[in-house]
PAZAZA-627310 format. One record per residue (C-alpha): y, z, x negated. Coordinates in steps of 0.001 Angstrom, whole numbers, padded with zeros to 6 digits, always signed. Layout:
<nodes>
YZX ...
</nodes>
This chain:
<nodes>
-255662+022414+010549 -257838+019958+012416 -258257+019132+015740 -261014+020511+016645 -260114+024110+014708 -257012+023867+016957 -258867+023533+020513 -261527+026386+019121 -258750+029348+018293 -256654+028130+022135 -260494+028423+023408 -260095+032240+022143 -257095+033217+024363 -258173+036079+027564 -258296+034185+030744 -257864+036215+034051 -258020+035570+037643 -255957+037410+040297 -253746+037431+043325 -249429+036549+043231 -248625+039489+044572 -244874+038304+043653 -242776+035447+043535 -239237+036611+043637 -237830+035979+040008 -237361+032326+039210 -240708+030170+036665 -242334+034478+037182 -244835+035494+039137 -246209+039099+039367 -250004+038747+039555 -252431+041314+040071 -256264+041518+038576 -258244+043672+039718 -261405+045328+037920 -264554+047379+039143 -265197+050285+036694 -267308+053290+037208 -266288+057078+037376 -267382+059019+034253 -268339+062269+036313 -269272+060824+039377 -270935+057052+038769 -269188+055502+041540 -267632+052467+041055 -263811+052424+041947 -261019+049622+041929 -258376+049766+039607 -255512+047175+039685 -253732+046088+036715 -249966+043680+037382 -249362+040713+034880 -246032+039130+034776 -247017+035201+034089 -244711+032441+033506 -245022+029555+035991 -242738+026859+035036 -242928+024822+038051 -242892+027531+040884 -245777+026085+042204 -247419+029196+043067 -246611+031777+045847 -247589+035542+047552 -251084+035376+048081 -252260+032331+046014 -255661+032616+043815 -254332+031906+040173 -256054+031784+036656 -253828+033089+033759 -253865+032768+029902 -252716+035060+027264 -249821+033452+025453 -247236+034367+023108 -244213+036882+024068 -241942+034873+026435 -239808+037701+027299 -240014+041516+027457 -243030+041682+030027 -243975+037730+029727 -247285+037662+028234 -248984+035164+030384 -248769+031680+031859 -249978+029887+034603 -253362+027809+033731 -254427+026244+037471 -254041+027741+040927 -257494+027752+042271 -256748+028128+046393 -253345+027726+047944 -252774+030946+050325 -253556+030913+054354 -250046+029501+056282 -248283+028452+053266 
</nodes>
C-alpha cells in the first residue's frame, strides 16, 4: 500500500467531539457526545447523550475538558476510541 492510500482509509475513521465526563480509570476517559434528533410523533427536537470510553495514553485530559475522539481498533472490552486533541482545557483546572 502507498502512502497516500494509507492517510486516505485513517482519513475514513468517525471523529466525535464531546465532554470527559470521567477520568477515574488510569490512560480512560468516559466521554460523552451529545446529538440533537427530532421526535417522530411530535417534531421536537430532543437531546440524547451517548458515553464513549476513549483511550488517553497520557492522562492529559480531565472532567469537563472539550475533546475530539477517533474510532480505532478494539483496545479492550468497551475501548473503541482514542484521544485525537483536546480542544479547551476545563474552567479551574
Amino acid at each position: 500500500m502507498s502512502e497516500a492510500a494509507v492517510a486516505e482509509t485513517k482519513s475514513q475513521r468517525q471523529v466525535r467531539v464531546g465532554t470527559v465526563v470521567s477520568d477515574k480509570m488510569e490512560k480512560t476517559v468516559v466521554v460523552a457526545v451529545e446529538n440533537r434528533v427530532m421526535h417522530v410523533l411530535y417534531k421536537r427536537y430532543m437531546k440524547k447523550t451517548k458515553r464513549f470510553y476513549v483511550h488517553d495514553e497520557t492522562g492529559q485530559c480531565g472532567v469537563g475538558d472539550r475533546v475530539e475522539i477517533v474510532s480505532c481498533r478494539p483496545l479492550s472490552r468497551l475501548k473503541r476510541w482514542r484521544l485525537r486533541r483536546v480542544l479547551k482545557k476545563a474552567e479551574g483546572s
